[in-house]
Structures are given as C-alpha cells and as structure tokens.
N, C-alpha and C positions, 0 to 999 in steps of 0.2 A: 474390731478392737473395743476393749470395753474397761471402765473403774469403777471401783465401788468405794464411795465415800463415805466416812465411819461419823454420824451425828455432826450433818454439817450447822455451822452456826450463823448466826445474821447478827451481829453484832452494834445495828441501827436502821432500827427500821420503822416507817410510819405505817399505820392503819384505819389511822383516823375513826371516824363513827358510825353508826345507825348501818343503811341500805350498804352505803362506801363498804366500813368493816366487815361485813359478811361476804361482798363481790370479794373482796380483794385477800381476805386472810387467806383463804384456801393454796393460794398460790405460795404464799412462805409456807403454811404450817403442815403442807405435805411434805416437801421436802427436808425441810429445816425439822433438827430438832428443837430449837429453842433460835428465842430470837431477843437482842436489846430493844423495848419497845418504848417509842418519845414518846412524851406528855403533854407538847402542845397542840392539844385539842382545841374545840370553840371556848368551853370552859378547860382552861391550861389544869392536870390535876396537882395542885397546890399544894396538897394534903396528905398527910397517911391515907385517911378512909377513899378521897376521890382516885387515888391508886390504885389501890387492894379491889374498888368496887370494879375498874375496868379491868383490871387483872385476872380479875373472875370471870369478868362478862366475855373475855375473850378465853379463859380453859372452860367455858360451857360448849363454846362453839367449837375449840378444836383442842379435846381430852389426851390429845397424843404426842402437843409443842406445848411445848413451856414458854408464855410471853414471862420479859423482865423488864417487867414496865419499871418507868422514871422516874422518879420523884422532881418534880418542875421546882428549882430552886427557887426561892422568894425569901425578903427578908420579914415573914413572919411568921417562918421557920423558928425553933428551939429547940433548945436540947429535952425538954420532953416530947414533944413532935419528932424528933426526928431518933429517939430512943423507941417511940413505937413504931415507927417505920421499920426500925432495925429487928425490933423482937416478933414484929410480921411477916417479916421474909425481903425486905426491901432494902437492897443496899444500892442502890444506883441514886445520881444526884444529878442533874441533867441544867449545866448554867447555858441561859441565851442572853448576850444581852440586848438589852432593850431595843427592840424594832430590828434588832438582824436580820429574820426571816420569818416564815408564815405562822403566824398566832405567838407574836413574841414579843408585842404590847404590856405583856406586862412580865419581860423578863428584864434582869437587873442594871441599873443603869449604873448604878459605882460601882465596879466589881471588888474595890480594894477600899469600899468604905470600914471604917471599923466594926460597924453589923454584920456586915457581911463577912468578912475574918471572923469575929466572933462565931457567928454559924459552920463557917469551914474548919476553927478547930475544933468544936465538937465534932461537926460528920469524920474528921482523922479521926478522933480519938474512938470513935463509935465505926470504925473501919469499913465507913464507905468508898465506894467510887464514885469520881464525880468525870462527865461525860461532858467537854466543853465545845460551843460553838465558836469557835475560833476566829473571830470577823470582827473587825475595827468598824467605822462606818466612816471610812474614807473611802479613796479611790477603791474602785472595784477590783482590780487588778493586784491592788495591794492590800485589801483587807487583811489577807490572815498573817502577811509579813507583819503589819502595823499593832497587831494584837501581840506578837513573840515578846514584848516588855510585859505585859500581862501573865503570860505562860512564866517566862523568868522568876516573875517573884512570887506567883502560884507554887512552880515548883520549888523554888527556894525556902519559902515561907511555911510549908507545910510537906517535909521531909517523908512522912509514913502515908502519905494521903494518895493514892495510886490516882494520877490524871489520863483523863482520854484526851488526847487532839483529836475529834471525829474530824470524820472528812477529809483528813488532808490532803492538800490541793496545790501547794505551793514548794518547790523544792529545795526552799532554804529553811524549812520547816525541817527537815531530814536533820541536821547538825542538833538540834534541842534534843532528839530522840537519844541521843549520844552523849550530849550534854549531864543529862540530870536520867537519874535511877527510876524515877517514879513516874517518869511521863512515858506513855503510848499514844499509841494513831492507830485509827480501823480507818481504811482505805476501799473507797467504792469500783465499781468496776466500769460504772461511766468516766470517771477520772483518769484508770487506766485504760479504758478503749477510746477513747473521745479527745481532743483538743478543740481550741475556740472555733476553728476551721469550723465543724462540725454543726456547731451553732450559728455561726453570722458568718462561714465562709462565703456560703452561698446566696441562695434565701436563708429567710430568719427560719429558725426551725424551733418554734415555742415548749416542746415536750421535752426539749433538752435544756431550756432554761433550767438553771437550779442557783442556788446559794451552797458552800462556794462555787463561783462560776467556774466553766470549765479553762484551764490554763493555758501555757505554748505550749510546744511539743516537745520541750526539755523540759518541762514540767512535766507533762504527762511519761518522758522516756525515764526519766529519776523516779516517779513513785513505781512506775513497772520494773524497774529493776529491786525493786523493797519487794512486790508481793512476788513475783517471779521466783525468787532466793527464797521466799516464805521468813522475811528477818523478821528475828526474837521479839520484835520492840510493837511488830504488827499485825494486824488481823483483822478477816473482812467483814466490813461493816458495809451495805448496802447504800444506804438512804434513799431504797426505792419509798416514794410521793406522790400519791398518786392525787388526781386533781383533775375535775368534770373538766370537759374541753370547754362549758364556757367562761370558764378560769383560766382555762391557758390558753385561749383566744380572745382573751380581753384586751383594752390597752392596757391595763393592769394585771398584767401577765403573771402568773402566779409562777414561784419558782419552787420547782419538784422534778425530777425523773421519775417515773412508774415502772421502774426496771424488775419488778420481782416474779412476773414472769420468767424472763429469760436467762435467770441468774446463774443455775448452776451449767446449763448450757453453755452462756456466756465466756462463763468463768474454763471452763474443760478446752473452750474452742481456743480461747487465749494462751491459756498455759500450753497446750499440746502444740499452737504455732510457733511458741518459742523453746519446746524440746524441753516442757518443765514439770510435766503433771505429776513427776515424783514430789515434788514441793505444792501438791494444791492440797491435799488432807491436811497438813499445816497450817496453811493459809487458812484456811476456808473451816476450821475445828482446832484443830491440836494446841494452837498459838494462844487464841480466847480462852479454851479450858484452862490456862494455864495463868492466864495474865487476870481472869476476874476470877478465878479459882474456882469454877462451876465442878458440882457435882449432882448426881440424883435425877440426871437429863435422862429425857425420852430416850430408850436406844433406835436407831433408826440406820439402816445400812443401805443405800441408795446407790443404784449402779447406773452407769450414763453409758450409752455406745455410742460408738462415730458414724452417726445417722444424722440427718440435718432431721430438727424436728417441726411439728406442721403445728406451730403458734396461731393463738388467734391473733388479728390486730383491734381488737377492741371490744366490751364484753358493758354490762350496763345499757343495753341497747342502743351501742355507741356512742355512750356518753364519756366512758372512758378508753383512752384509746393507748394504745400497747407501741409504743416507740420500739422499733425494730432497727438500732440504730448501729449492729453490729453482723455480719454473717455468720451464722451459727450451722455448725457443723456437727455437734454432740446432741444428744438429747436424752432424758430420764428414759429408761427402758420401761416399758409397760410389763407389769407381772400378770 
C-alpha cells in the first residue's frame, strides 16, 4: 500500500544554528517543500536584515525547501521596518510572550500595550500573518485557556489580520476557531499522538517535555478529531525542537520535541489507524496553501509505503537523540 503527498508543508518549525542547523535541516527540507521557520534563535531575529540573513543561510543549505522564516515580534518594530520586511518577502510575525519558552526573554510582555497595537495595525494593514505563542504563565495546565482573553481581543481588535493559534493544545481552544474569521491553529503530531501519560505517566520521559505541555486524552481525542477531518481552520505545524541531551537532561529541562524525523511517517501511521489518509494531503499541504496563501513552492511529490521504517535514534554523535515516541508503520520510499 502506498501515497504520494503533493508539497507536504511544516507550518512551525525550529532549526536553530551553526553544527544543530545543518544536522537537523536535512530531515524537513527533503521531505517538506517549505516549512514556517521560528525566530527565536540565541540572538531572536528582531529585524528585517537578521531574517532575510538566516533565510538565506538556510536556501544555501537546502536549494530545494523554501524556509519562511519569522519575523520575532518586538516593540521596536515600525512601520518602516516592517514595510521592508514586506517588500523582502517576509510576511510572518511570530509573538512570544515574554519568558514562555525557549529564547523568549526578550519576547513581549504587554501584549495589548498601545505600542504594541500600534505595531499590529500596521502589520494588518501591511498583510501580514502573525503566528502566536498562546501561553499565559500561569498554571501549566491552563496556560493556553488563560491566554483565549488575549486571542478575543486580538481577533476582535484587528479584523483583516489572519491569527495563527500555533500549537494547539487545549480543547477549549477548538470554539475560538469558530468563533472569529481570522484566527487558525497548526496542530503538531506529538499533541495528537501523545498525552501527559506519555510524559510523567511513567518515568519522566524529558524528550517529550515541550511548551504547550502535553494535555489529557480528551484533549488529545478533540485536536485528532480536527486533523483527522483535515478542518478548514487547521494545518500541520510541527514544532519539532530539537535540543543537545545535555539540555534535556538538565534539572533545567529544556522544552522541545525533535519530532522531524519521524513526521511524515508518523503522520501516514496515524491517519491510516483511523481510516483517514484521504484527509492527510489536506492536513499536511492543501489547508496551509490556502490559509497563508503560499505560492512559487518547491514542487515536491513524496510517496510513503506501509513498511515500518529503520530510523536512527540519535545522530550528532548522540548528542541529539530522536524520541521514537510513536510505532510507525509507513515510511518515505527510497527512489
């Protein structure tokens, strides 16, 4: 049994720098035509230039994916800054706030100051997308409920301004999507294959640490019934993370999944378990072409058979290690 997936997309994904980015690109930018790429680096890229320079540095390394790198929101942003970002090729807008997750010290702590409104109507008016980290810094388990007053007056307050929920993780999250016109969600596939069980069921299992944490199993059965259906409002965004194990064997655990390995595998073994893989070209391309209006993508026609595939568990002279946190039964066909 076999599919062929027509310019699959990543619609959030980390790469981070130097020796990291060169291990780890390979593994999206074969398969993936294009991918959403975050900005918070060591140095976040703040700037038009600090964008375009890594947006470059990563189509040298792989001539064949289209990264869409971020623009790292900060209020010393303007509307001439953020007019050459536009006339660059950069419409993405990527808010964290402040201390949410990894390299995010200097993302914004009033998100509803009046600077910062100022800056988001110009990026509407200058029709960007902005790609939000969705996490209060309360309880853990209620972060991204606790943030839905923020999303409210985001989406209310700025009508034409198309919003990402990344991550979503919380399944009273699902009713905003239906709510307001202009908000979406890219949904990872650790969220639909994982629950907390997975993490602190047992032993503590640190590679599955992430931001948002993983949720109950009614959490996790509501977002798989969104990517499953392939709905209009959604599309897969990874957030594979990847992070030396002595980061994620600290007491200072770093939070990431390195899922990018396993993704389209992952993704084939899921849907095909629940009789759905007519809705994963959707999921996984069709929805994102649609909702950030991409064109002039790499064409890319990738066929998976129902073979389990023989994955490494760790590459960087096992420094980075490949969480194998699902049984996979699909894998990319070798040509």
């Amino acid at each position: 049994m076999q599919i062929t997936l027509n310019n699959p997309l990543d619609m959030h994904l980390h790469l981070r720098e130097g020796d990291l980015l060169k291990a780890v690109l390979p593994f999206s930018a074969t398969p993936f035509s294009a991918a959403v790429v975050m900005p918070n680096l060591n140095t976040p890229l703040s700037t038009p230039a600090l964008a375009l320079e890594y947006q470059e540095q990563i189509a040298a390394l792989a001539p064949h994916f289209k990264p869409l790198v971020a623009l790292y929101l900060n209020d010393q942003l303007n509307k001439a800054s953020l007019q050459e970002a536009k006339d660059k090729g950069l419409f993405l807008l990527k808010l964290y706030p402040k201390n949410a997750t990894t390299n995010s010290a200097q993302g914004v702590r009033d998100i509803l100051s009046p600077r910062m409104l100022e800056i988001l109507e110009i990026a509407e008016n200058l029709g960007f997308i902005l790609c939000v980290h969705a996490e209060s810094a309360g309880f853990v388990l209620e972060r991204e409920f606790e943030f839905h007053p923020t999303i409210h007056t985001l989406a209310k307050t700025f009508k034409n301004l198309k919003i990402i929920l990344e991550h979503m993780s919380d399944k009273r999250s699902i009713a905003l999507l239906e709510q307001y016109p202009n908000l979406y969600a890219t949904l990872t596939l650790h969220h639909l294959a994982l629950n907390l069980d997975a993490l602190a069921g047992g032993t503590l299992a640190p590679h599955l640490f992430c931001k948002p944490l993983l949720k109950t199993p009614k959490d996790q059965q509501a977002l798989l019934e969104l990517a499953l259906k392939a709905h209009a409002k959604v599309s897969f965004g990874s957030d594979s993370a990847p992070h030396l194990v002595g980061s994620k064997h600290a007491c200072s655990c770093a939070a990431g999944v390195f899922s990018a390995p396993l993704l389209l595998s992952g993704l084939c073994t899921l849907f095909d378990k629940h009789n759905a893989l007519e809705h994963l070209q959707n999921f996984v391309s069709t929805n994102a072409m649609r909702i950030y209006g991409l064109k002039d993508l790499p064409q890319k026609s990738i066929t998976l058979e129902r073979k389990p595939p023989n994955l490494p568990n760790s590459i960087l002279n096992g420094q980075l290690i490949i969480p194998h946190f699902m049984p996979l039964e699909w894998r990319i066909k070798s040509h």
